[in-house]
N, C-alpha and C positions, 0 to 999 in steps of 0.2 A: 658429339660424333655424328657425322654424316648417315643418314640412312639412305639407300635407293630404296624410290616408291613407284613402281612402273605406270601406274594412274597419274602421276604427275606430269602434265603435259609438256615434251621438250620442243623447245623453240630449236629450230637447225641453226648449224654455226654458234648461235650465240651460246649456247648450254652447255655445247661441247669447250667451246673455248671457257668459259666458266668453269667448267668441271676441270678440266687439264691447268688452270691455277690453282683452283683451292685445293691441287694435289701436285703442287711446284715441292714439296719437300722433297716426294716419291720422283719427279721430275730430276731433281738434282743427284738426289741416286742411281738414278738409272745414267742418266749423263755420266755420271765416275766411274759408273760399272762398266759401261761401254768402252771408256778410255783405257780402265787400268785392264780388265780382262783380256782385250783384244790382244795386248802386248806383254801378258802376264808371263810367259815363256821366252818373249824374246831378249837377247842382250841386250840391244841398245835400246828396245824399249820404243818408245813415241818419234823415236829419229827417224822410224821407218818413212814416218808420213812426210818427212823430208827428204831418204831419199828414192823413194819411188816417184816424185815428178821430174826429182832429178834430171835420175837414170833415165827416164824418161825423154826431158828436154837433150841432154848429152846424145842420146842416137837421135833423133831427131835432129838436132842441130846438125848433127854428123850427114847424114845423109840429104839436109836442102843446103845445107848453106859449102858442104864442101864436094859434094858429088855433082848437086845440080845446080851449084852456084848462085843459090838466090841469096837474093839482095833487094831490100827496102826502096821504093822507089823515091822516097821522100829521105832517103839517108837515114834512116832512124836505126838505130843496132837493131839487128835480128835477135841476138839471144834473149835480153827480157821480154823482149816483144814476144818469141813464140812462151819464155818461162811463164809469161802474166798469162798464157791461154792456156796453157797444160796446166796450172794450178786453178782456174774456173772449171773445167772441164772435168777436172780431178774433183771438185766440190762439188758436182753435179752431179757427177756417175756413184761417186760413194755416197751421199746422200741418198738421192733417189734408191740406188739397190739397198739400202742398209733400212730404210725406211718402211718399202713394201714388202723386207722380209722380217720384220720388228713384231707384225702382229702376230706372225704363224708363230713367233721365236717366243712370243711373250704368251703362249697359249696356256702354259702351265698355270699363271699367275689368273691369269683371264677366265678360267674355268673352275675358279677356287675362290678369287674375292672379286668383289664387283672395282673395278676401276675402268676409269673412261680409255677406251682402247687407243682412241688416237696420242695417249700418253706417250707410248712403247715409238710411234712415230718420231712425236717429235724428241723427244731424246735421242733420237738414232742421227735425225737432220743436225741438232743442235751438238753433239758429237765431232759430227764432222765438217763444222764452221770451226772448233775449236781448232784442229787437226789443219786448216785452212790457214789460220791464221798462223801457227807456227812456221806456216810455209811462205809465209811474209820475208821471213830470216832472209834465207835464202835469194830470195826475188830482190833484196835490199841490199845483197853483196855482190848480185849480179850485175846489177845498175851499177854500184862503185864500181867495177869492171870497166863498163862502157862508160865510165867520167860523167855520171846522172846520179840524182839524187831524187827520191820523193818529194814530193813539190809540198807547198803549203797545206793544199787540197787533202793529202793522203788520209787524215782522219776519216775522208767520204767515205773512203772504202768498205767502214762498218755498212752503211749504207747497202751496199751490193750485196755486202754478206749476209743483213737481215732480210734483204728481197732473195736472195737465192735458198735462205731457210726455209720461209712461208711457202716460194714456187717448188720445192722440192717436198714437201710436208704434204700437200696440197696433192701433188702430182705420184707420192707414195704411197699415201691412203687410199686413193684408187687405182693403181696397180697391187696395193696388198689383197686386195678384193680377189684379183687374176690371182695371183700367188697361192690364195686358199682353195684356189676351185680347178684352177687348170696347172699342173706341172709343167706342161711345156709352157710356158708364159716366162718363165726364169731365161731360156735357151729364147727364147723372142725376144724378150727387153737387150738382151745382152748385143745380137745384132741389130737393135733401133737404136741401142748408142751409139754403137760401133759405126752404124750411117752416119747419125746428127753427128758425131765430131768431124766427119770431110765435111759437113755441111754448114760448120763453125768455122769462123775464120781463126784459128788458132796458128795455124804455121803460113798462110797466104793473107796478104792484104788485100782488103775488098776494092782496092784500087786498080789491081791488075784482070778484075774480073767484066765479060763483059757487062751490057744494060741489063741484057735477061736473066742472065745469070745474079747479078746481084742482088735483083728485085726479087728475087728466091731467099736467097740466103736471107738478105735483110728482113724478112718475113717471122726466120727463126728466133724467139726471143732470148737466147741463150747471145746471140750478137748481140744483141742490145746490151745485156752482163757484161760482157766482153768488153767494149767499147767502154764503157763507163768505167770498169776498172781499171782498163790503159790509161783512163784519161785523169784520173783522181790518183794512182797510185804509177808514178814512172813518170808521167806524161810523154807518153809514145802514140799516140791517140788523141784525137780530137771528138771529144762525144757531143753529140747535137741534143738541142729538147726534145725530137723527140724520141733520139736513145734514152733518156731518162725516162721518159712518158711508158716506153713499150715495157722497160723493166717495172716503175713502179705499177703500172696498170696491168700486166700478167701474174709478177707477185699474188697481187691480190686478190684476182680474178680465180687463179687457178688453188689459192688457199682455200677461197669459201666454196668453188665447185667439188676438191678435194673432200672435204666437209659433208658438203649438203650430199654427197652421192654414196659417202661413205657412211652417214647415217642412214640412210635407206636400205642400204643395202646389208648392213651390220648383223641385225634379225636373222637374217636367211645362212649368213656367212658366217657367224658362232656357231650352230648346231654341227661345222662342218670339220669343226678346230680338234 
């Protein structure tokens, strides 16, 4: 059996990811727990997670493609095009909120046995890649719809989905931080999504936008996601290297900052649980 010895010097990053494997059993439950609790009352159950991008993509459709009449400049269908951006978008918003609110939710556990906290995170991320992927279904009847098929490529798409885990993991561990210390931070995040999705290309092509404006958005590494999964899963998009570049290199970047800030700061942030 494992003992915590607080003299024992922790390396950042590496110890915490150490610790959150050699406790991948408690991992794997907390992921089931997540899945079946959430929808433990509802009828249908996990369909929900299908049709809330829906419902979703359906007004939204409704209102550009038949109100304001948009249309693809490069003829490409609109409806997977905007479905494959509300189903990232969807992966990134429940992620991230489900993540910085995992630790406050997991206090009970936290203040009773020792277990490495960023656990409660990533089960809450890794939840909702599951949730994600069921939302494939859909995104794959859409495409027969528009007379498209997922290309050869479509297996990349795990791809995106383990880079949008790690950036959302990374990105929730230090927003859980805000979560424990400041109440309004929940009513903050909630409008800094609600910006970055105008600020994602989910329903406009970056085509129609001007120089300035593009070289903003393309900044946003959530485009990068974006693009890479048009382009692996539909092929409605064309992803350049260094669309790939900016997802694999923020992934990573923003897991170990996630990490290293939330170990600093962890000390100060328990007494407050």
């Amino acid at each position: 059996m494992l003992v915590y010895d607080s003299d024992i010097k922790q390396t950042p990053i590496i110890s915490q990811v150490q610790g959150v494997w050699e406790k991948r059993g408690l991992l794997k439950l907390l992921v089931a727990r997540d899945l079946t609790v959430r929808y433990k009352r509802s009828v249908i159950g996990i369909w929900w997670s299908l049709l809330n991008p829906l419902f979703t993509t359906a007004v939204m459709f409704w209102v550009f493609n038949t109100v304001f009449k948009a249309r693809m400049p490069d003829g490409t269908a609109f409806l997977p095009y905007l479905l494959s951006g509300v189903l990232v978008m969807t992966l990134f918003n429940q992620g991230l909120t489900m993540a910085a609110d995992a630790i406050a939710s997991g206090a009970g556990v936290l203040t009773k046995v020792y277990v490495r906290p960023e656990i409660f995170a990533f089960s809450a991320t890794i939840s909702s890649a599951i949730n994600f992927i069921f939302g494939l279904v859909p995104l794959t009847l859409v495409l027969a719809i528009s007379h498209k098929w997922p290309g050869w490529s479509f297996p990349l798409a795990i791809i995106v989905v383990g880079c949008m885990t790690l950036f959302t993991t990374g990105l929730g561990l230090m927003l859980a931080i805000a979560y424990v210390n400041f109440d309004d931070s929940r009513s903050l995040i909630q409008i800094f999504l609600l910006a970055l999705q105008y600020m994602t290309p989910v329903f406009y092509p970056l085509s129609v936008l001007g120089p300035h404006t593009r070289s903003v958005i393309m900044l946003n590494p959530l485009t990068s996601y974006l693009s890479v999964f048009r382009d692996v899963f539909g092929n409605n998009y064309v992803a350049s290297f260094n669309n790939w570049l900016m997802m694999g290199g923020s992934s990573l970047a923003m897991f170990c900052l996630g990490f290293y800030v939330f170990q600093r700061a962890w000390p100060r942030v328990v007494a407050k649980i």
